[in-house]
Wavefront OBJ file of the C-alpha trace (Angstrom):
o trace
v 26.541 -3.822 66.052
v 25.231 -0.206 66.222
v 22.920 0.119 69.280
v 19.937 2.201 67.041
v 18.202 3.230 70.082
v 21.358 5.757 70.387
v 21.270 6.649 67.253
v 20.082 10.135 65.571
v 18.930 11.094 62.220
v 19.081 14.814 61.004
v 16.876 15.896 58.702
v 18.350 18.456 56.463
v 15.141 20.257 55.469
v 14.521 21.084 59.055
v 17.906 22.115 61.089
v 15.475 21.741 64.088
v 14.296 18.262 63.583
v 16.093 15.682 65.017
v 14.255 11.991 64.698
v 14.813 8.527 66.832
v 15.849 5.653 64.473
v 15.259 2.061 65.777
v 12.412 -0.023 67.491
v 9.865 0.900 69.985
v 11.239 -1.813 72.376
v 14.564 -0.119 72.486
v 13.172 2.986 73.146
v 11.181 1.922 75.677
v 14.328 -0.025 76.794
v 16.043 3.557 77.275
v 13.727 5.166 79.465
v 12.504 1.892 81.949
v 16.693 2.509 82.581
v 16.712 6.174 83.110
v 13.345 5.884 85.277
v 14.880 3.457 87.015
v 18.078 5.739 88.416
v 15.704 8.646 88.182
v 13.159 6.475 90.908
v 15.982 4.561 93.121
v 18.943 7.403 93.246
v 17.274 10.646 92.839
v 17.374 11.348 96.373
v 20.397 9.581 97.762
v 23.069 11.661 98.785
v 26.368 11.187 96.872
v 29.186 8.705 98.604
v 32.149 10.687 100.564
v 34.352 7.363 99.973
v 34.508 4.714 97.456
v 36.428 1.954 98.369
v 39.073 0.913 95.726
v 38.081 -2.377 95.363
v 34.726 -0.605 94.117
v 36.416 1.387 91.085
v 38.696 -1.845 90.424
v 35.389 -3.832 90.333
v 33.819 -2.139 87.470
v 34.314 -3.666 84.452
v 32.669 -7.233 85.738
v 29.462 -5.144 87.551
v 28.305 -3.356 84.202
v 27.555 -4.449 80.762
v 27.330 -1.823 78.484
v 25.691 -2.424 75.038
v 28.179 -0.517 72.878
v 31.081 -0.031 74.950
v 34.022 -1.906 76.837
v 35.850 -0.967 80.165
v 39.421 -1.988 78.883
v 40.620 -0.685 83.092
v 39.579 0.779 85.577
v 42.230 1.369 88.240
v 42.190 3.071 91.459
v 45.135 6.047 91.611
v 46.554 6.848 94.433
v 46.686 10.639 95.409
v 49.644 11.926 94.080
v 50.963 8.974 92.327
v 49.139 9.767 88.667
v 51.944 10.456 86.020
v 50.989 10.910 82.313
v 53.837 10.121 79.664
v 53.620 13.582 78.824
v 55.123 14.542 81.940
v 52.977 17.719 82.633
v 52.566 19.661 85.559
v 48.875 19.943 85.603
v 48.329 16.165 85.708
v 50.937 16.293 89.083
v 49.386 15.852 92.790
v 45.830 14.573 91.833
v 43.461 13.454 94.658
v 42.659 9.993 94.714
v 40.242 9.037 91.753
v 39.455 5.992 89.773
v 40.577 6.430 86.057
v 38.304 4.461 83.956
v 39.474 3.918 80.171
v 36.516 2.954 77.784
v 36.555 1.690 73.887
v 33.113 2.577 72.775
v 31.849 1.005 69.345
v 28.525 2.403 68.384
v 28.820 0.718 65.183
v 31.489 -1.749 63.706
v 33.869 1.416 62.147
v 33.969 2.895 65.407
v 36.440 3.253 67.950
v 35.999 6.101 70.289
v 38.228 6.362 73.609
v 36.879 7.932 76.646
v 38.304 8.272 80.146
v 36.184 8.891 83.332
v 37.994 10.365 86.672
v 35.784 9.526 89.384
v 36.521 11.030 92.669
v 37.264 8.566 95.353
v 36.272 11.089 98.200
v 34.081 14.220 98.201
v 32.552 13.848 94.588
v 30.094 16.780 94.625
v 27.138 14.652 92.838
v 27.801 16.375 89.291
v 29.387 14.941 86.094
v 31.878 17.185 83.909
v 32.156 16.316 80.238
v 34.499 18.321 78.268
v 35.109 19.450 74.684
v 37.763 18.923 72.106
v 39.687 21.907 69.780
v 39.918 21.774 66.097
v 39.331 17.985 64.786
v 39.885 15.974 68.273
v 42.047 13.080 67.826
v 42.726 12.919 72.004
v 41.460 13.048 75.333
v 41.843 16.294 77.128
v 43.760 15.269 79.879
v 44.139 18.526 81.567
v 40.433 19.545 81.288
v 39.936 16.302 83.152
v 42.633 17.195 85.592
v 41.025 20.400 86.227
v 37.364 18.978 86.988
v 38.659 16.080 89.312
v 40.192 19.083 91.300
v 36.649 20.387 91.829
v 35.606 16.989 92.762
v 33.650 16.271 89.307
v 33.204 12.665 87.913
v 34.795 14.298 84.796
v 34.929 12.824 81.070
v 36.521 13.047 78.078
v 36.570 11.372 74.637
v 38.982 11.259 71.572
v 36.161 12.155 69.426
v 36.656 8.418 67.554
v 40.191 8.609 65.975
v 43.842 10.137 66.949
v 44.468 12.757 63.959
v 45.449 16.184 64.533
v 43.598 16.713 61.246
v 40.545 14.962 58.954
v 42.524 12.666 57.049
v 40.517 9.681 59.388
v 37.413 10.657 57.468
v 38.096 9.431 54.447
v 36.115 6.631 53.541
v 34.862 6.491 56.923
v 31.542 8.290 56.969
v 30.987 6.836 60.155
v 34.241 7.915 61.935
v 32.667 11.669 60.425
v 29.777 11.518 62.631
v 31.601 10.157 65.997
v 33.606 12.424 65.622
v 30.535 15.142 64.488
v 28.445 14.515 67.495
v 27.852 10.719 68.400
v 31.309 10.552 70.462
v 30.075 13.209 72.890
v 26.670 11.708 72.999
v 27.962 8.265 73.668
v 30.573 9.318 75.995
v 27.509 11.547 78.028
v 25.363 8.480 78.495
v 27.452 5.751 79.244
v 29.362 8.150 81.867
v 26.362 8.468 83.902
v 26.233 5.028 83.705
v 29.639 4.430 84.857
v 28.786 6.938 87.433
v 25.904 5.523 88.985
v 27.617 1.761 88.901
v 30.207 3.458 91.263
v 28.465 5.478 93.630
v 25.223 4.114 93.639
v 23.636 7.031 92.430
v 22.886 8.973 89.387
v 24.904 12.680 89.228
v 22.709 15.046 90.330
v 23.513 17.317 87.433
v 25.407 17.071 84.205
v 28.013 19.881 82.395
v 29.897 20.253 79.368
v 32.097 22.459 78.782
v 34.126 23.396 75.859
v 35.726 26.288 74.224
v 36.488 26.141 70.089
v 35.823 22.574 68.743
v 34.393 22.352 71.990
v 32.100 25.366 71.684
v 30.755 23.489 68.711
v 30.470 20.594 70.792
v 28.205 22.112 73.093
v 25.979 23.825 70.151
v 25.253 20.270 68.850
v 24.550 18.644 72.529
v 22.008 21.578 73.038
v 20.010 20.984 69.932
v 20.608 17.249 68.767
v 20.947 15.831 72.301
v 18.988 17.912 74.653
v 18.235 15.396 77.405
v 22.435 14.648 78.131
v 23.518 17.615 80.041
v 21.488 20.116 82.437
v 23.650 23.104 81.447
v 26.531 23.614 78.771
v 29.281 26.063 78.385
v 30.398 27.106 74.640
v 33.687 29.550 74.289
v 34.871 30.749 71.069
v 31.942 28.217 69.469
v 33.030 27.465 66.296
v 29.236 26.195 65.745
v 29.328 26.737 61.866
v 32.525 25.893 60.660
v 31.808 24.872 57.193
v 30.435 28.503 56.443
v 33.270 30.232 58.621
v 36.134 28.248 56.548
v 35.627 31.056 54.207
v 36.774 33.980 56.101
v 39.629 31.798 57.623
v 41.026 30.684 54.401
v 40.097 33.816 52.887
v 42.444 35.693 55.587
v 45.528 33.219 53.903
v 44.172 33.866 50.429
v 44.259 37.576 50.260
v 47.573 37.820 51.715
v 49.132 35.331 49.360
v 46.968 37.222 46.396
v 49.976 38.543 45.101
v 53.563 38.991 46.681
v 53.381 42.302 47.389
v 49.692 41.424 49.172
v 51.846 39.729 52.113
v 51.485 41.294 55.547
v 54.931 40.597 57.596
v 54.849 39.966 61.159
v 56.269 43.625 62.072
v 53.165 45.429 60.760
v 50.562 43.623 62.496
v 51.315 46.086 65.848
v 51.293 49.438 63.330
v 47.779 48.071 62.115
v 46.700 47.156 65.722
v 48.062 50.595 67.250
v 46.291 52.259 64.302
v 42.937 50.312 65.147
v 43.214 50.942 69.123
v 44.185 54.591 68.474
v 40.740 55.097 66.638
v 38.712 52.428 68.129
v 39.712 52.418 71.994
v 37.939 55.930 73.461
v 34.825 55.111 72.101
v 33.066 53.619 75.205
v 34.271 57.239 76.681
v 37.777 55.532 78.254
v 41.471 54.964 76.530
v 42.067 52.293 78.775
v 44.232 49.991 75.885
v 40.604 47.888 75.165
v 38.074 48.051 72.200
v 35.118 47.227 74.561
v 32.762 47.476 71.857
v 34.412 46.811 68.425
v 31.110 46.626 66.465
v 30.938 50.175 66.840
v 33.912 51.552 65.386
v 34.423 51.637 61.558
v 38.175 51.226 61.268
v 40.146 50.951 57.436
v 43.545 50.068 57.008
v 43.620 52.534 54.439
v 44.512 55.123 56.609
v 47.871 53.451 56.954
v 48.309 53.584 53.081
v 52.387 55.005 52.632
v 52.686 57.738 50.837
v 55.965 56.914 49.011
v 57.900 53.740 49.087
v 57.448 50.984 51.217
v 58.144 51.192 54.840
v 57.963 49.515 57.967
v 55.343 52.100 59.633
v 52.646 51.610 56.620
v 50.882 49.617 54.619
v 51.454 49.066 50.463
v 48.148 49.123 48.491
v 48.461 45.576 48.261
v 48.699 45.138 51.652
v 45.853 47.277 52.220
v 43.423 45.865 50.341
v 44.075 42.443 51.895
v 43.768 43.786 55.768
v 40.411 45.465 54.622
v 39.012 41.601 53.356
v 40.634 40.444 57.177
v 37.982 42.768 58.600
v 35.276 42.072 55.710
v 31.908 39.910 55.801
v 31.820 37.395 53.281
v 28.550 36.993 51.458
v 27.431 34.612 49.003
v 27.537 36.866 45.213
v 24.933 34.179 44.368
v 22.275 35.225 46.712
v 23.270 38.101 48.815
v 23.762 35.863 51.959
v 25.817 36.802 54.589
v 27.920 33.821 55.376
v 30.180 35.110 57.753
v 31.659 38.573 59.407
v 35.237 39.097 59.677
v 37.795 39.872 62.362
v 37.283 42.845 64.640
v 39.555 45.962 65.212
v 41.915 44.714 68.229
v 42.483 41.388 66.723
v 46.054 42.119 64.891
v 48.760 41.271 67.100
v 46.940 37.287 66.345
v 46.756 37.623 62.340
v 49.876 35.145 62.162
v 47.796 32.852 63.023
v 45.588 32.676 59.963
v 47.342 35.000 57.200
v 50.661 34.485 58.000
v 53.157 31.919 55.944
v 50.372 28.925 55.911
v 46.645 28.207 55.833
v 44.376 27.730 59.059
v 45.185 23.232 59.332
v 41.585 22.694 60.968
v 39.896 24.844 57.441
v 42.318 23.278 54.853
v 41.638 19.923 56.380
v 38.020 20.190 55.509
v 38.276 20.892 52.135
v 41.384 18.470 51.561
v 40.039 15.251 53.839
v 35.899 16.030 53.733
v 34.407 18.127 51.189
v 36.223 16.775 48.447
v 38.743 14.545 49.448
v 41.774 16.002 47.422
v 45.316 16.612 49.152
v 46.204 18.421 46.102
v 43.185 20.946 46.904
v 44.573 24.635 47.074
v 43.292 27.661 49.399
v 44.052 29.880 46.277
v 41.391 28.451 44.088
v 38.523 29.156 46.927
v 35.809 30.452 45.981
v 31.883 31.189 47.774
v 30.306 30.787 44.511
v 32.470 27.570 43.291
v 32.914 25.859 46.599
v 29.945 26.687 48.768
v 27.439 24.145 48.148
v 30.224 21.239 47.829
v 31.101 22.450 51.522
v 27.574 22.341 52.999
v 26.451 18.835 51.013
v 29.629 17.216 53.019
v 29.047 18.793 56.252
v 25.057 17.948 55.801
v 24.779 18.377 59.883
v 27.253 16.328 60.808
v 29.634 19.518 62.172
v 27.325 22.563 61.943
v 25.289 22.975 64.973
v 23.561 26.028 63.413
v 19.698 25.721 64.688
v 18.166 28.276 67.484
v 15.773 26.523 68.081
v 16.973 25.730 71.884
v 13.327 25.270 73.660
v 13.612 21.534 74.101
v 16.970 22.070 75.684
v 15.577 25.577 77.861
v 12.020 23.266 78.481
v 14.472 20.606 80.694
v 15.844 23.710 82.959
v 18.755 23.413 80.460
v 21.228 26.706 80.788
v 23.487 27.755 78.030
v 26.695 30.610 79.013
v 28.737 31.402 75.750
v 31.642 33.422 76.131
v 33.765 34.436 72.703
v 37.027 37.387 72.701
v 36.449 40.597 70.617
v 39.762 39.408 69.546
v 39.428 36.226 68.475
v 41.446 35.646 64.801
v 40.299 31.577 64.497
v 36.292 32.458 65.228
v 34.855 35.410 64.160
v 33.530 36.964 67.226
v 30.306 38.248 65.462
v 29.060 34.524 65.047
v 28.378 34.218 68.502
v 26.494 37.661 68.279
v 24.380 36.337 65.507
v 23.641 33.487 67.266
v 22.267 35.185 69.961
v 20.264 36.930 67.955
v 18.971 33.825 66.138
v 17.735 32.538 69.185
v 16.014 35.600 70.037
v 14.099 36.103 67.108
v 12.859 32.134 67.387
v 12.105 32.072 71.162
v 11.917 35.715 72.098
v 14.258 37.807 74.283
v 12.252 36.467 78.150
v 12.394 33.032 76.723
v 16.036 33.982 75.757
v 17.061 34.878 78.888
v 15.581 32.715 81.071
v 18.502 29.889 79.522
v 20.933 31.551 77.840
v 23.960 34.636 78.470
v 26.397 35.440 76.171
v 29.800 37.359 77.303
v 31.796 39.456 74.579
v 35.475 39.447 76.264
v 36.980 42.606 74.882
v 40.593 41.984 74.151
v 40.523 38.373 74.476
v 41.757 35.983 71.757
v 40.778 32.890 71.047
v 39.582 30.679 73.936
v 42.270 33.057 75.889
v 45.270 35.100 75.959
v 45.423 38.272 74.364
v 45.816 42.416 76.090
v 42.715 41.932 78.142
v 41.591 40.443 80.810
v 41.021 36.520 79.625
v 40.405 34.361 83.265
v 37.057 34.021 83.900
v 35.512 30.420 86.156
v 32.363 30.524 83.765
v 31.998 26.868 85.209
v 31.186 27.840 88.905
v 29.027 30.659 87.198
v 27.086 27.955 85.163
v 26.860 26.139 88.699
v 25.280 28.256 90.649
v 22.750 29.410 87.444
v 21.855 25.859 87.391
v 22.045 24.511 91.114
v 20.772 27.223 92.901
v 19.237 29.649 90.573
v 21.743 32.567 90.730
v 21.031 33.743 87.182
v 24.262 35.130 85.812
v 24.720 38.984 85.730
v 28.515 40.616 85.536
v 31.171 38.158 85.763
v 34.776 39.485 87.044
v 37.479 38.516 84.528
v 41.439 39.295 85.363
v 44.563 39.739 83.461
v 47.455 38.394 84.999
v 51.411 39.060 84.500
v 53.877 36.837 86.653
v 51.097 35.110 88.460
v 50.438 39.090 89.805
v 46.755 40.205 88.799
v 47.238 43.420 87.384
v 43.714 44.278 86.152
v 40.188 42.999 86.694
v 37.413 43.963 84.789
v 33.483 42.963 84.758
v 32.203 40.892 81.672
v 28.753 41.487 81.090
v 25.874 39.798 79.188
v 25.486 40.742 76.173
v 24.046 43.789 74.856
v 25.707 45.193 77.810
v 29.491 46.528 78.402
v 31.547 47.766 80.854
v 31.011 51.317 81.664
v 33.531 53.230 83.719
v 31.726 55.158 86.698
v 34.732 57.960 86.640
v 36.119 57.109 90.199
v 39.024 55.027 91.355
v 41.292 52.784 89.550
v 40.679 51.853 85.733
v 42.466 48.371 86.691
v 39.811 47.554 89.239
v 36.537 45.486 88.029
v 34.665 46.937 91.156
v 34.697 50.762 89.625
v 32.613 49.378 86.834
v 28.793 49.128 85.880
v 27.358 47.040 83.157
v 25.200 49.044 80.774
v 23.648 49.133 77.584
v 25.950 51.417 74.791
v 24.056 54.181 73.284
v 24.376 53.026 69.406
l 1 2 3 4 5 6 7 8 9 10 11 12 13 14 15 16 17 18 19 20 21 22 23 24 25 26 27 28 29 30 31 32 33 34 35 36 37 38 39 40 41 42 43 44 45 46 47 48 49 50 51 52 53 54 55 56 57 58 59 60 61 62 63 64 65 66 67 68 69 70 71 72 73 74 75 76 77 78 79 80 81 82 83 84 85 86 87 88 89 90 91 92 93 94 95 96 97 98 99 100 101 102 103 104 105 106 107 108 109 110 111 112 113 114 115 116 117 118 119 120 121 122 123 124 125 126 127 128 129 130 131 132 133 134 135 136 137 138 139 140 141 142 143 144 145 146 147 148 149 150 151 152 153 154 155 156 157 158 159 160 161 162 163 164 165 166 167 168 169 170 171 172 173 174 175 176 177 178 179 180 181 182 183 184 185 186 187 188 189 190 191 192 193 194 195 196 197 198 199 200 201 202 203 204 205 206 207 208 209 210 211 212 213 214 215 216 217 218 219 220 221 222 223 224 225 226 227 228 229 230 231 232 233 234 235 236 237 238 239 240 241 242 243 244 245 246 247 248 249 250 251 252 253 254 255 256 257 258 259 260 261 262 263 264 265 266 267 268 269 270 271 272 273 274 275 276 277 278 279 280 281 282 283 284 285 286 287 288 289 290 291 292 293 294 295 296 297 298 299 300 301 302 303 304 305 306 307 308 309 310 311 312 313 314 315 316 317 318 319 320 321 322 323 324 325 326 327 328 329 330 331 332 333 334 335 336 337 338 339 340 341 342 343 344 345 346 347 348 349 350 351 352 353 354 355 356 357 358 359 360 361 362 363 364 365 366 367 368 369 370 371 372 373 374 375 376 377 378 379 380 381 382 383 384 385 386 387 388 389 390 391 392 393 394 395 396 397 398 399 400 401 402 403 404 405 406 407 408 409 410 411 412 413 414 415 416 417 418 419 420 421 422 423 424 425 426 427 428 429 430 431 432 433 434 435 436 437 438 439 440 441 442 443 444 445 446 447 448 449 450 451 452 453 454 455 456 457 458 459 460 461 462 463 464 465 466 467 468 469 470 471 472 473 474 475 476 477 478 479 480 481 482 483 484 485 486 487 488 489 490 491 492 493 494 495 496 497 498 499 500 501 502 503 504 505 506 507 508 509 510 511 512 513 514 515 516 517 518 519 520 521 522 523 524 525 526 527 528 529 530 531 532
């Protein structure tokens, strides 16, 4: 049976509203057990050693209404091995790995895994995202939060597809995977969490870049109460909408055959956008640090005879031009989506090479319609539009900025997205932003949210810039100690060998160059706002 006091209904006339289903006994049910922790562990210092027989004992000492503990098993430091043999998952501390089967209602079967530290848990709980359509638990991210001494968390979203095809005829499967797998996995992990160590975490994170990223959009306005401070990279909050410009990439370079961009060109396009675009923040230092502000075209590539590998056909000009274009609705003059940014070539494989973006054809071929036999060519705004939004119907768009109940709880929000990101348009997160503004105003703004623009960067990472960042000890100390976020140092590595840092800074603001000392050296930089 569904437990309804976990349940959420979204009201489609309202992106904001977001209603309890279910009876006033559960409800009240809910909250005697969260006053409860709140009263009895809010002030009791986290455990520095949990016996084994503690994490083994787990599954008899809690009952949990829509879940099962199918193990829970202490591991040995160093002894963990995954079947996938990785590195990362080599020389863990000691932890307890719990596995879960949660069943919110009878069509669903979401897995989740908990790694609890054994010794030195720091008091906080780490849930983390999924990319593109789920379908497993993100061992790694888990790896890398037990390291930091996090009870960390992760789900399968509710089925093990590396596309939608477990959708179909399972509108229920849809929405774990949409939002109630997170949710689920969020509440009955503190649970977990306080069984073990006798206490409730002091604070709760997600974090999650793409997929993820969208994750954390739809915990911070449908779920506001699960974590006390989220991380969204690359959030692909809107991906109905944004399925456009993806797919659109593939379509206009498969428009005709002469419209198809080979591999080869994409660094003549990029070395024609950097040429143009990179000394416009007043230093050629190989970065577009502000892409938004130069007006690039392709067409400047146009050959002047025959075809040749340093230029562009006409064909092949007008489809990098509808790369870099908005798409807007013909219907109604909306703007649906911008495009890619100047700096974002050298990915364009990606999502106009040979085949279709899998995570935007899935949509259309395993949700919107269902139809295998559905082709990118035939996409069009005015044609497919409305189909695509009546499917979603809030179950993947996370698109409302209305964040005060989430900011009213102390919440923090720290989105970071690459100028050149080729899955995401960068521009979304800008709009966003910008969104949220406008609804809560720029103190309210502030006071929970920073966005970082990572010129350079691709998507979720990689790419000519610097692209390592710890936004989660950033998001700690915002949270835990009230260090609000200002300029955070990214690097760019080559053989392990860091050969150039550079600040990030929230958004309006870039990196300026203060005209001493080394280009390659963050500390030579000042955030400031560019003169438009």
């Amino acid at each position: 049976m569904a437990d309804p006091h976990l349940e959420f209904q979204y009201d489609a006339s309202n992106d904001a509203s977001f209603q309890f289903i279910g009876s006033r006994m559960k409800l009240c049910k809910v909250w005697l057990v969260i006053l409860m922790f709140a009263g009895i562990f809010a002030t009791t210092l986290p455990a520095q050693e949990v016996a084994p027989e503690a994490c083994e004992n787990l599954a008899a000492s809690l009952n949990l209404e829509t879940a099962t503990i199918t193990s829970a098993l202490a591991v040995t430091a160093g002894q963990f091995t995954h079947p996938s043999g990785a590195q990362e998952l080599l020389n863990l501390p000691e932890f307890c790995r719990v596995q879960l089967t949660i069943a919110p209602t009878p069509d669903s079967d979401i897995r989740a895994e908990l790694w609890l530290p054994m010794k030195e848990w720091n008091g906080k709980f780490l849930t983390v995202g999924n990319p593109a359509w789920g379908g497993s638990i993100q061992y790694k991210a888990l790896a890398n939060g037990l390291r930091q001494n996090y009870a960390t968390a992760s789900s399968d979203t509710g089925h093990t597809t590396v596309d939608a095809t477990f959708a179909i005829g399972h509108p229920e499967k849809l929405i774990d995977f949409g939002y109630r797998a997170v949710h689920q996995t969020a509440v009955l992990g503190k649970a977990i969490i306080a069984g073990l160590y006798s206490t409730a975490p002091r604070f709760s994170y997600f974090n999650g870049c793409s997929g993820g990223g969208r994750q954390s959009f739809m915990e911070a306005q449908r779920y506001p109460e699960d974590f006390d401070a989220i991380i969204a990279g690359a959030p692909g909050y809107d991906r109905t909408d944004v399925a456009f410009q993806t797919l659109g990439m593939n379509q206009a370079t498969h428009d005709t055959p002469e419209s198809f961009i080979p591999a080869e060109k994409y660094s003549v396009i990029h070395n024609a956008a950097m040429s143009m675009c990179d000394a416009h923040d007043g230093l050629e230092d190989g970065l577009i640090s502000n892409p938004v502000a130069c007006d690039f075209d392709p067409g400047a590539l146009q050959c002047k005879d025959d075809d040749a590998a340093t230029c562009l056909t006409e064909p092949q000009v007008v489809a990098a031009r509808k790369i870099y274009a908005t798409i807007i609705d013909s219907r109604t003059g909306e703007l649906l989506t911008a495009g890619l940014e100047p700096g974002s070539e050298l990915h364009w494989g990606r999502v106009a090479g040979e085949k279709p973006h899998l995570m935007y054809l899935s949509l259309f071929q395993h949700v919107v319609y269902p139809d295998e036999e559905w082709d990118f060519r035939s996409m069009d705004v005015a044609s497919h539009l409305d189909a695509a939004r009546a499917a979603d119907n809030g179950v993947l768009a996370a698109i409302s900025p209305n964040l005060e109940p989430f900011f009213s709880r102390g919440g923090k929000l720290l989105i970071y997205h690459g100028w050149a990101d080729q899955n995401i348009p960068p521009l979304g997160s800008v709009d966003y932003y910008q969104q949220v503004v406008e609804t809560l105003g720029l103190p309210r703004t502030i006071q929970g949210m920073r966005l970082y623009m990572v010129p350079g960067m691709g998507h979720c990472g990689g790419g000519h810039g610097p692209n390592e960042f710890d936004m989660l000890d950033v998001l700690d100390k915002w949270r835990d100690q009230g260090q609000a976020p200002q300029a955070v140092v990214a690097e760019l590595r080559e053989d392990d060998n860091v050969v150039r840092s550079r600040p990030l800074c929230p958004y309006p603001q870039v990196a300026h160059y203060n005209g001493t000392g080394s280009i390659d050296e963050a500390g030579n930089f000042t955030c400031v706002v560019p003169v438009r």
